[in-house]
C-alpha positions in Angstrom: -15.4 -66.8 -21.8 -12.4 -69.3 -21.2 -11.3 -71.7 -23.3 -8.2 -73.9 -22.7 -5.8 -75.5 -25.9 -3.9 -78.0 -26.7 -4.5 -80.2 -23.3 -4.6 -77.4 -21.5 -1.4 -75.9 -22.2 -2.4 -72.4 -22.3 -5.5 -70.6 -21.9 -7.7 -67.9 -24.2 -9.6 -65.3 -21.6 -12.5 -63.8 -24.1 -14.1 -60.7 -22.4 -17.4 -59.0 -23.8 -17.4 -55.0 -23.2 -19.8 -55.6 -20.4 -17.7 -58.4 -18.5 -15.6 -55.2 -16.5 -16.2 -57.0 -13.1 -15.2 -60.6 -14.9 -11.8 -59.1 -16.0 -11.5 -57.3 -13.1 -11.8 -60.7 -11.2 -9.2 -62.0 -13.4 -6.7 -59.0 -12.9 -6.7 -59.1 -9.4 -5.3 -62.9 -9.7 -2.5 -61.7 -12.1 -0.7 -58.9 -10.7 1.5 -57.7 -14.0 -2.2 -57.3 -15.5 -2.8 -54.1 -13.0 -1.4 -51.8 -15.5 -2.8 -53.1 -18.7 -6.5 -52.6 -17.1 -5.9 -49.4 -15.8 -4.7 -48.2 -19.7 -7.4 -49.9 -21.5 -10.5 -48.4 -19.9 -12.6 -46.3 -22.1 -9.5 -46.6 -24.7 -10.4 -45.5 -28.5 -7.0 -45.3 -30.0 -4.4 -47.8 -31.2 -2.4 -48.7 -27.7 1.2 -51.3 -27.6 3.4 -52.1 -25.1 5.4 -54.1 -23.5 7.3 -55.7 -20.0 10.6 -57.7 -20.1 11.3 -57.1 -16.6 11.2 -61.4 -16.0 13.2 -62.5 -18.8 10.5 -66.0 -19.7 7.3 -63.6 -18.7 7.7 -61.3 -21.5 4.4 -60.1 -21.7 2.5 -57.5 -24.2 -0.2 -55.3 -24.0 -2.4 -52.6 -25.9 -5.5 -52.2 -27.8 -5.9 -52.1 -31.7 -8.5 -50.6 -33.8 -9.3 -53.9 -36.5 -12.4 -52.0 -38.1 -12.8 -48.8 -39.6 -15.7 -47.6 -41.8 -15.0 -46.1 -44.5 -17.2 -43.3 -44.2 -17.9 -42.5 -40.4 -15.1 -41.5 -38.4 -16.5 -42.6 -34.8 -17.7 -46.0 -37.0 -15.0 -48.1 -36.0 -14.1 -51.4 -33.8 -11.5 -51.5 -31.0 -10.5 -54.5 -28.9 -7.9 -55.1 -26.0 -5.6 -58.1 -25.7 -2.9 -59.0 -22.9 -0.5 -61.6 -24.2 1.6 -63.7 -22.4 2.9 -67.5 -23.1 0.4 -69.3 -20.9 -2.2 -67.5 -21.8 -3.6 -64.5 -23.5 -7.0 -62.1 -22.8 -9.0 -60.1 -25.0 -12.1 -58.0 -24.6 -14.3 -56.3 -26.9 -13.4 -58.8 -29.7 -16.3 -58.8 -32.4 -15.9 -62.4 -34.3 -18.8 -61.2 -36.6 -16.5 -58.4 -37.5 -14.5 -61.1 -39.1 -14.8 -63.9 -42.3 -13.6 -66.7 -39.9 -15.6 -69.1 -38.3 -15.2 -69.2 -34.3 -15.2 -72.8 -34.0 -12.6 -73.2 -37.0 -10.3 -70.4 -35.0 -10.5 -72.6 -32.1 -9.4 -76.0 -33.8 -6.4 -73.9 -35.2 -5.6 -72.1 -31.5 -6.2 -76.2 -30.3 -2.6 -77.0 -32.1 -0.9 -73.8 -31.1 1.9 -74.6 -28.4 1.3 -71.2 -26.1 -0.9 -68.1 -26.2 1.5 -66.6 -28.4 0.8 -67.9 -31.1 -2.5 -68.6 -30.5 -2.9 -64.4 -30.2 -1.4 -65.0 -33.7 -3.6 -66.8 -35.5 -6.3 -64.2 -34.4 -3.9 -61.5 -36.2 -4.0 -63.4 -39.0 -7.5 -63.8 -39.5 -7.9 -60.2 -39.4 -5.7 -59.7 -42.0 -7.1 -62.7 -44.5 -10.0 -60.5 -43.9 -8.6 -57.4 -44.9 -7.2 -59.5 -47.6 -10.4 -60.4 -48.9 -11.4 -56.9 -48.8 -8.8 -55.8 -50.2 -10.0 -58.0 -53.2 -13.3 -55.7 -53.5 -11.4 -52.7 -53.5 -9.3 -54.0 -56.5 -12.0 -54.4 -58.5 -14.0 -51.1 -57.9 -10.3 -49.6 -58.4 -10.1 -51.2 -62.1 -13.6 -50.5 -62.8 -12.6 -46.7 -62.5 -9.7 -47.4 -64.3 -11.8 -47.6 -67.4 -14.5 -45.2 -66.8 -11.5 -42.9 -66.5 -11.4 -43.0 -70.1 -14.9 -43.4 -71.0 -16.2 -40.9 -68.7 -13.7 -38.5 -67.7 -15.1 -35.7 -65.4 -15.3 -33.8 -62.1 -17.7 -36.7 -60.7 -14.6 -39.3 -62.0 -12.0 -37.1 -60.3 -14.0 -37.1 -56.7 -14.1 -41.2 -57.1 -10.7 -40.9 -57.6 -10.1 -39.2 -54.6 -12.6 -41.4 -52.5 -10.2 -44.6 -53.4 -7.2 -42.8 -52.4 -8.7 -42.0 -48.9 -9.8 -45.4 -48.5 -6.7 -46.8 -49.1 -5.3 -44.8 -46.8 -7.7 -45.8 -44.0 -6.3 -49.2 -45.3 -2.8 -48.6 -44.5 -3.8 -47.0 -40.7 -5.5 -50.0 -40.2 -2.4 -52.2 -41.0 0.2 -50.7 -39.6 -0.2 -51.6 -35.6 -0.3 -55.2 -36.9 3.0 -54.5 -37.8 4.0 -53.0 -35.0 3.0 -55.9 -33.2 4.9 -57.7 -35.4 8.0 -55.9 -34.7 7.2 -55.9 -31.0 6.3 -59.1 -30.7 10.1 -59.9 -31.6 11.8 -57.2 -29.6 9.7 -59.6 -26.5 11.0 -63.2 -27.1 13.2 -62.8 -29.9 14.9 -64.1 -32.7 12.8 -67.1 -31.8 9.7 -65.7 -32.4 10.1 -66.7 -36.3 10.1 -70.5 -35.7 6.5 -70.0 -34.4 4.4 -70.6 -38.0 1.5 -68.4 -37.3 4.0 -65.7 -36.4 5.1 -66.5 -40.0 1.7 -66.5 -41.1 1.2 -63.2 -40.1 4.5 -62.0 -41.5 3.6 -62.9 -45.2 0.3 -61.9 -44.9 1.1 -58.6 -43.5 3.7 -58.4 -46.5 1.3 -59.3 -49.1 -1.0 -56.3 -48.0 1.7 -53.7 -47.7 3.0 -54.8 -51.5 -1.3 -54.3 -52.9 -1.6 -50.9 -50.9 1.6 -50.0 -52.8 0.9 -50.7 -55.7 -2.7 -49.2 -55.7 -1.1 -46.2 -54.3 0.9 -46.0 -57.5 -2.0 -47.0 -59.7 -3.6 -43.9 -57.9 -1.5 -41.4 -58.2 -1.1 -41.8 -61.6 -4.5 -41.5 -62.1 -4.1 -38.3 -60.3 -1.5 -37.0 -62.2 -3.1 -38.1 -65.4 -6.4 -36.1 -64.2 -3.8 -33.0 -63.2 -2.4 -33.5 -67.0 -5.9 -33.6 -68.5 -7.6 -30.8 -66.8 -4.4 -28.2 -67.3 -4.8 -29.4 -71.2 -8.4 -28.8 -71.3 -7.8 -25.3 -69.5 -5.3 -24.6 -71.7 -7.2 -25.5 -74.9 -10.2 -23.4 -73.2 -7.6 -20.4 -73.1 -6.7 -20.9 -76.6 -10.0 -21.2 -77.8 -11.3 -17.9 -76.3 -8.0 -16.4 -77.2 -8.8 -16.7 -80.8 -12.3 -16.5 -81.4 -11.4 -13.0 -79.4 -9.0 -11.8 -81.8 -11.2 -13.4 -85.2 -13.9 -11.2 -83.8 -11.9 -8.2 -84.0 -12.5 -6.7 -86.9 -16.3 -6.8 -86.9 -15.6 -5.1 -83.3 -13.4 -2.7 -85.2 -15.1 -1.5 -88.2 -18.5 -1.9 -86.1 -16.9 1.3 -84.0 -16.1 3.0 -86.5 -19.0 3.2 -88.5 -21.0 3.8 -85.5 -19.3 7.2 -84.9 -21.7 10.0 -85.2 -19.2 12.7 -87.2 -21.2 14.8 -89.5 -18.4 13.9 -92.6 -18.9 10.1 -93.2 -18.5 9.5 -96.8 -19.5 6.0 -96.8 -22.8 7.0 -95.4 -23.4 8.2 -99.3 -22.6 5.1 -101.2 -24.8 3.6 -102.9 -22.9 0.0 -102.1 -22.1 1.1 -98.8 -23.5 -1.7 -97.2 -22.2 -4.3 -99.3 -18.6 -2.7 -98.9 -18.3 -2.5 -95.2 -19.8 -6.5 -95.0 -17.1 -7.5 -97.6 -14.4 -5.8 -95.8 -15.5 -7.3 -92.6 -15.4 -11.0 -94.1 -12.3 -10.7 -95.9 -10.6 -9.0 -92.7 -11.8 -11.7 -90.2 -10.6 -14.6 -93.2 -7.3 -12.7 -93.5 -6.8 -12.7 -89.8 -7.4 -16.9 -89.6 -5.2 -17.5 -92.4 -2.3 -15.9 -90.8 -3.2 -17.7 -87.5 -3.3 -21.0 -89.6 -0.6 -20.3 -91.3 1.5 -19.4 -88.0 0.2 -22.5 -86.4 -1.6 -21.3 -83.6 -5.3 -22.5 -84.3 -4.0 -25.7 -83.0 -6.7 -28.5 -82.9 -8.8 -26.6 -81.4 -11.5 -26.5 -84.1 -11.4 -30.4 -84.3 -14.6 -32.5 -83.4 -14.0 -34.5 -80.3 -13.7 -38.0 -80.3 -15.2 -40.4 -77.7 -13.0 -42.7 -75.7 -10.2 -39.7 -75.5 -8.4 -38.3 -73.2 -7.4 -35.2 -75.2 -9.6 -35.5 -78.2 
């Protein structure tokens, strides 16, 4: 599809997947688009470059990967754009992939003074749309924020995980667009930041990077208060064992040796033989906790947990 802007000032060349003979057709009438065709066939990766052999016919050229599922790998969405100033081409570009209206992308690309900035205005409203994502993921991330606290197990610690490989994705998915960015000034310039969309882009692209950073902080210290948690509970789980190993001692010790079969046992005579060994045996086992009380190394072990706690 071709659309022309701002009386015809500069053109938009919108190719479908299945349009290889239309863009073909196209390349063959601009030369310096030979090489970008060649590159972008059966492309599946994030692809930039750039020609400032003709200083005024700067041109750009690549692919970039603006959808990614979260889940699936080969689940993702990959378009190819040649920019130039009098014009720009994409293919494969998916505007159902985006929140933006087509029509309301074309009044904005209708003001834009070359194809530039008209490339830039679809940059940014792939990034209001990660934007708006974004948003989503905020919430989710704040919802396990809390059930962190109120919930806190093996099932919480996989969630946590999830989020940080989704933000992740996140970050993969924003960085060409700022390589773009930067590339996009190494081709015209300085000048490049009097173009407002370029600007647009730029603070955009800034807001995003300064969320994923700050979720990836909010993040890891949810990881390293899991890390902190666990090695207290393993800990405490060490202890615990530890101690009702040694209070179990004596009944292990005086159970041996009055299970000995030597033929001279005196205690097998009394009459209060019974009650003897189970009086020894209590008052051995409370003698042992009081000096582990008294030493401090029940801990709080024995306490009744408390809900909402982290270590309680």
């Amino acid at each position: 599809m071709k659309y022309t802007f701002n009386q015809e000032k500069w053109t938009w060349f919108d190719f479908d997947e299945g349009d290889e003979e239309k863009v073909k057709k196209l390349v063959s009438q601009n030369s310096n688009c030979g090489e970008w065709f060649e590159n972008i066939i059966d492309r599946k990766a994030n692809l930039l470059n750039l020609n400032t052999e003709i200083r005024g016919e700067e041109y750009i050229w690549g692919s970039l990967i603006y959808q990614q599922d979260i889940e699936d790998k080969g689940e993702k969405n990959i378009f190819h754009f040649y920019i130039r100033k009098d014009f720009f081409i994409t293919v494969n570009f998916d505007f159902s992939i985006i929140d933006a209206s087509p029509i309301g992308v074309q009044k904005q690309m209708d003001q834009a003074e070359n194809g530039i900035e008209g490339f830039f205005i679809l940059l940014g409203e792939i990034l209001s749309t990660y934007l708006q994502k974004i948003d989503g993921y905020e919430e989710r991330l704040h919802n396990l924020l809390w059930e962190m606290k109120e919930q806190n197990n093996l099932k919480i610690l996989e969630r946590i995980y999830e989020n940080r490989h989704e933000l992740l994705i996140w970050k993969n998915l924003v960085v060409p667009i700022v390589e773009i960015k930067f590339i996009a000034e190494e081709a015209y310039g300085q000048g490049i930041h009097e173009n407002s969309e370029f600007n647009r882009v730029e603070t955009r692209v800034e807001r995003i990077r300064m969320l994923l950073s700050e979720y990836q902080q909010a993040i890891d210290t949810m990881i390293n208060l899991e890390e902190v948690v666990s090695t207290h509970r393993g800990n405490e789980i060490m202890k615990t064992l530890t101690v009702m190993t040694i209070l179990f001692t004596p009944v292990t010790a005086w159970g041996a040796v009055w299970g000995m079969n030597f033929k001279v046992m005196p205690e097998l005579e009394w009459k209060l033989g019974y009650l003897f060994a189970g009086v020894l045996i209590i008052a051995s086992t409370a003698g042992l906790y009081y000096y582990l009380k008294v030493k401090g190394w029940m801990g709080d072990i024995l306490k009744v947990k408390k809900k909402n706690r982290f270590f309680g």
